[in-house]
C-alpha positions, 0 to 999 in steps of 0.5 A: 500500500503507498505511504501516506505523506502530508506533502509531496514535497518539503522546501527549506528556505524561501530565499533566491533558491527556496522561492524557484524550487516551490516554483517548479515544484507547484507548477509541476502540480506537486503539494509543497510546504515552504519552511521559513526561520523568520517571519513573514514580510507581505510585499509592498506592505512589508517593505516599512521604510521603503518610501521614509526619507532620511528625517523620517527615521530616528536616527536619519538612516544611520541607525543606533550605533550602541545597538549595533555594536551590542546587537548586530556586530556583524550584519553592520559590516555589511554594505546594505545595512542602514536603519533602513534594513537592519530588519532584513538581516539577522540580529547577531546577538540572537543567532550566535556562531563561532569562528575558529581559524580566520574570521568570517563574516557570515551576514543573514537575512533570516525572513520570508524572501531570505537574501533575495530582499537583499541581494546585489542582484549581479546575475552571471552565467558561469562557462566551462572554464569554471565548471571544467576549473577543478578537472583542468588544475586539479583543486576540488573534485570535477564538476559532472556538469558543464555549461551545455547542462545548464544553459537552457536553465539559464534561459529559463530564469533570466526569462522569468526573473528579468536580467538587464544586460548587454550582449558582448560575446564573451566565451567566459562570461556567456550572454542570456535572455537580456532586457535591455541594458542600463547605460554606462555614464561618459566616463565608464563609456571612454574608460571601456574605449580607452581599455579596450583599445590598449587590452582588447581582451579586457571588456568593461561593460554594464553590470547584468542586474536582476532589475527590470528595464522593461515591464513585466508581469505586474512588475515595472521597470525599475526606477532608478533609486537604488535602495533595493535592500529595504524592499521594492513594491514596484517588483522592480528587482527579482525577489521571492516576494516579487516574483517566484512566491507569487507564481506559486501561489497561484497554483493552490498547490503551496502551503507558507509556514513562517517562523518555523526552525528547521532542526532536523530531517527525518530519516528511515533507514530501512528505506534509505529515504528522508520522510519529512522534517521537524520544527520549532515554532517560534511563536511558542516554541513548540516542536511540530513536524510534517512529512513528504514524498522528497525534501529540498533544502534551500535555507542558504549554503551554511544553514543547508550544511548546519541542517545536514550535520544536525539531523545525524542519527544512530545510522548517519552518525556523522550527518545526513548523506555523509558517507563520503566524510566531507559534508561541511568540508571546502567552504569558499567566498570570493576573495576580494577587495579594492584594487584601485580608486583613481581621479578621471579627469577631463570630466568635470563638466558631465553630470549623471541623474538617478541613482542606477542599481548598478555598476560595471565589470571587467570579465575575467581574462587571466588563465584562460587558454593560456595560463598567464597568472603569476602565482594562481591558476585561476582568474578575477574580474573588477566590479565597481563603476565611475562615481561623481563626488557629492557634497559629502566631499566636504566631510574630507577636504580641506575649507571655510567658509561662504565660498567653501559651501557654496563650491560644494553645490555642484558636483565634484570630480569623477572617481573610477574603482575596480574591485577585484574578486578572485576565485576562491580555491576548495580546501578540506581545511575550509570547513564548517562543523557544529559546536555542540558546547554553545546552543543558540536561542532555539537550543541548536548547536551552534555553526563553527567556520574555519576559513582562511584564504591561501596562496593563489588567492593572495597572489591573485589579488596582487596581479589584480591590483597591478592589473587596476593600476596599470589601466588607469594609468593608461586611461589618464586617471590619477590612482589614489590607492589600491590594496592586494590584500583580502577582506575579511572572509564572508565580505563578498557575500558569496559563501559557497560549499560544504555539500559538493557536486561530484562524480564519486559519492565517495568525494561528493555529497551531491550527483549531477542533479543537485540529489544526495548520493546517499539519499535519492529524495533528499536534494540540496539545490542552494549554494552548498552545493558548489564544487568551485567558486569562479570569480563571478557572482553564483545566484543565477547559477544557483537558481538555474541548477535549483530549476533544473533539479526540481524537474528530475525530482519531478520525472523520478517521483513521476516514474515512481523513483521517489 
């Protein structure tokens, strides 16, 4: 007689990748139930200080610095929080992890739409230079995809989502489904001349955003605010709340449960199958659990790995779909830092108007089908733009008076910055395991990370900066600093691993379909699932990997696999 399940499927999370498996799975006619930690933010309704100007808030944007240091010491490093959104990231104090080796910045969003409210939106197909890196140099273990697996998922998301961008024909940086482009200002327009004319192979271009340029769907072409992180009502930028969540809805086939901490999936061991989770409601602390045909884990690399380590049992001692031992094991985040700020002068009389929520790029070029790298074997790109100071340039240079005032008015002189993200290598000693000595408000063990950086990357740092330098000297700026040192781990906001892809379930946690090889329903489709990290921004790959999983988990249940 068949077993009798609650649902067909359960997904954990309902962030970037959480939102697209509930997506694909409803639309697929299947019985989901989405799990969020946080609570629920409605859109638009949600988004409170979306329209507040600066004198609106408390603290006029800046926010309580006492309750910073003491509450949210780590979110406030974070470049999107402000007062604006300190209520789309965690409260540190609340949700504690431990560091071992290395300091790592871990910045959450624990809410309904996860990191898709905050997100930077930079959405980039990865190439068969990065799914064939591990095969090619021999760090990790290989991808048992490539760029033709993932191509028409691609496809599907950026048609779905909205991406703006523009098509320049690189083979390492492939072009998609583009809206149109938003514009370089003049200076980026003459430095991409200037650059290309000198290094042909080195392509500065519009940065491709997850921010509409042209209607779609009941959401409207963004409106150049740039202030995306509070929550965007127009559905101008991808979100959970904007788009996938909807689109599920409206099937009838999704089941929202809020504030619920997943700490634990339940396993049989006779029939070697997950058969649901279990969870703690916050409202009252009170222990609940629901079973399932299959489970997706999409609560974000770290927590999706954490979940994984926690549900160990008498039959997996050491972690769900860990016979291979390297379950927590070869986190990455991109190594990356401020290559060059330099003057571009000649400008002085050009303006821009609007707030554009994006910035430009420089592909990668480095160790590519030659391998020109000194000292690393991989590659970086430049993200970054050119910017016009402000009057807040007063708050640097020197002057008094009426004269002073009045000249800060105008706008001030153009700056160009390139930052330099490098590709992280997968380490076993890059790890994350539990701390079952200190618990968490929910009475959880505790996340512990060790991570440090190694050799390539600083020396692909260093070739980055000299690199940076060396083009804005030739294109007649004046550099102001540079620096070929890392930020603080965790900084890119990229982290990545800790349930590898592979070949061999010896090595690898997870098969080519993003599915335990331990497990056949349990599949892991966040960014736990990567086996190397490439230089460029991972949340489109996520997504189309995340799409292209829920088919075949579809096809199997279909068939009776599941």
């Amino acid at each position: 007689m068949e077993e009798d399940f609650d649902f067909d499927a359960i997904v954990v999370g309902s962030g970037i990748t959480g939102g697209w498996s509930a997506k694909q799975l409803t639309e697929a006619g299947l019985k989901v139930l989405m799990l969020e930690r946080g609570p629920d933010i409605p859109h638009r309704s949600g988004y409170t200080t979306e329209m507040k100007a600066p004198w609106d808030m408390p603290f006029r944007g800046k926010g309580d610095a006492q309750l910073y240091a003491e509450q949210y010491p780590v979110q406030r490093l974070n470049r999107h929080f402000t007062e604006f959104t300190q209520d789309h990231f965690v409260n540190d104090a609340e949700n504690p992890y431990q560091q071992g080796e290395g300091a790592f910045d871990w910045f959450r969003s624990y809410q309904l739409g996860g990191r898709s409210l905050t997100w930077g939106r930079q959405s980039y197909r990865w190439s068969d230079y990065d799914f064939g890196a591990n095969a090619r140099d021999g760090h990790g273990t290989d991808w048992p995809i490539r760029y033709a697996d993932l191509a028409p998922w691609y496809d599907l998301v950026e048609d779905f989502i909205g991406v703006s961008g523009s098509l320049e024909g690189l083979p390492q940086l492939p072009d998609g489904h583009f809206q149109p482009p938003m514009a370089l200002n003049p200076v980026e327009s003459a430095v991409r001349e200037r650059i290309s004319a000198r290094w042909p192979e080195r392509r500065l271009m519009i940065g491709r955003t997850a921010n509409l340029t042209q209607a779609k769907e009941g959401r409207v072409p963004c409106q150049y605010r740039s202030i995306c992180a509070r929550g965007c009502s127009f559905g101008a930028y991808f979100s959970t709340q904007s788009s996938t969540l909807p689109a599920a809805q409206a099937t009838g086939n999704l089941t929202l449960v809020t504030d619920a901490v997943v700490e634990k999936v339940d396993y049989d061991p006779v029939a070697g199958r997950v058969t649901g989770v279990r969870w703690i409601d916050r409202s009252d602390m009170s222990r609940k659990s629901a079973s399932a045909r299959m489970v997706f884990l999409n609560a974000g690399s770290f927590n999706s790995v954490h979940l994984l380590l926690n549900s160990a049992s008498e039959d997996q001692p050491h972690g769900l779909a860990n016979r291979s031992g390297v379950l927590g094991q070869y986190i990455m985040d991109h190594a990356s830092t401020l290559s060059v700020a330099a003057l571009i002068p000649g400008f002085e009389q050009v303006t821009t108007f609007g707030n554009r929520p994006t910035g430009t790029v420089i592909a990668r070029y480095r160790n590519m089908d030659v391998m020109d790298g000194v000292g690393h074997t991989r590659g970086y790109s430049f993200q970054g733009g050119a910017l016009q100071s402000a009057w807040v340039r007063g708050m640097r240079e020197p002057g008094v008076g009426a004269d002073f005032k009045q000249g800060l008015r105008g706008p001030g002189p153009w700056r160009m910055v390139l930052v330099a993200f490098a590709d992280c290598m997968p380490r076993a000693s890059n790890r994350l395991t539990l701390d079952r000595a200190n618990v968490d408000a929910n009475g959880l063990p505790q996340l512990k990370i060790d991570f440090a950086f190694g050799a390539e990357e600083l020396a692909a740092l260093a070739q980055a900066k000299a690199d940076a330098a060396e083009m804005m000297a030739h294109v007649g700026g004046q550099v102001l600093m540079g620096f070929d040192r890392p930020g603080t781990a965790g900084s890119a906001i990229h982290e990545m691993g800790g349930a590898r892809m592979g070949h061999d379930p010896a090595t690898s946690v997870l098969n080519r379909w993003s599915q335990a090889h331990d497990i056949p329903n349990l599949f892991v489709t966040d960014g736990a699932q990567m086996a190397s990290s490439a230089c460029q921004n991972p949340s489109l790959t996520y997504m189309a990997l995340t799409a292209r999983a829920a088919e075949h988990a579809v096809e199997l249940l279909r068939e009776g696999q599941l």
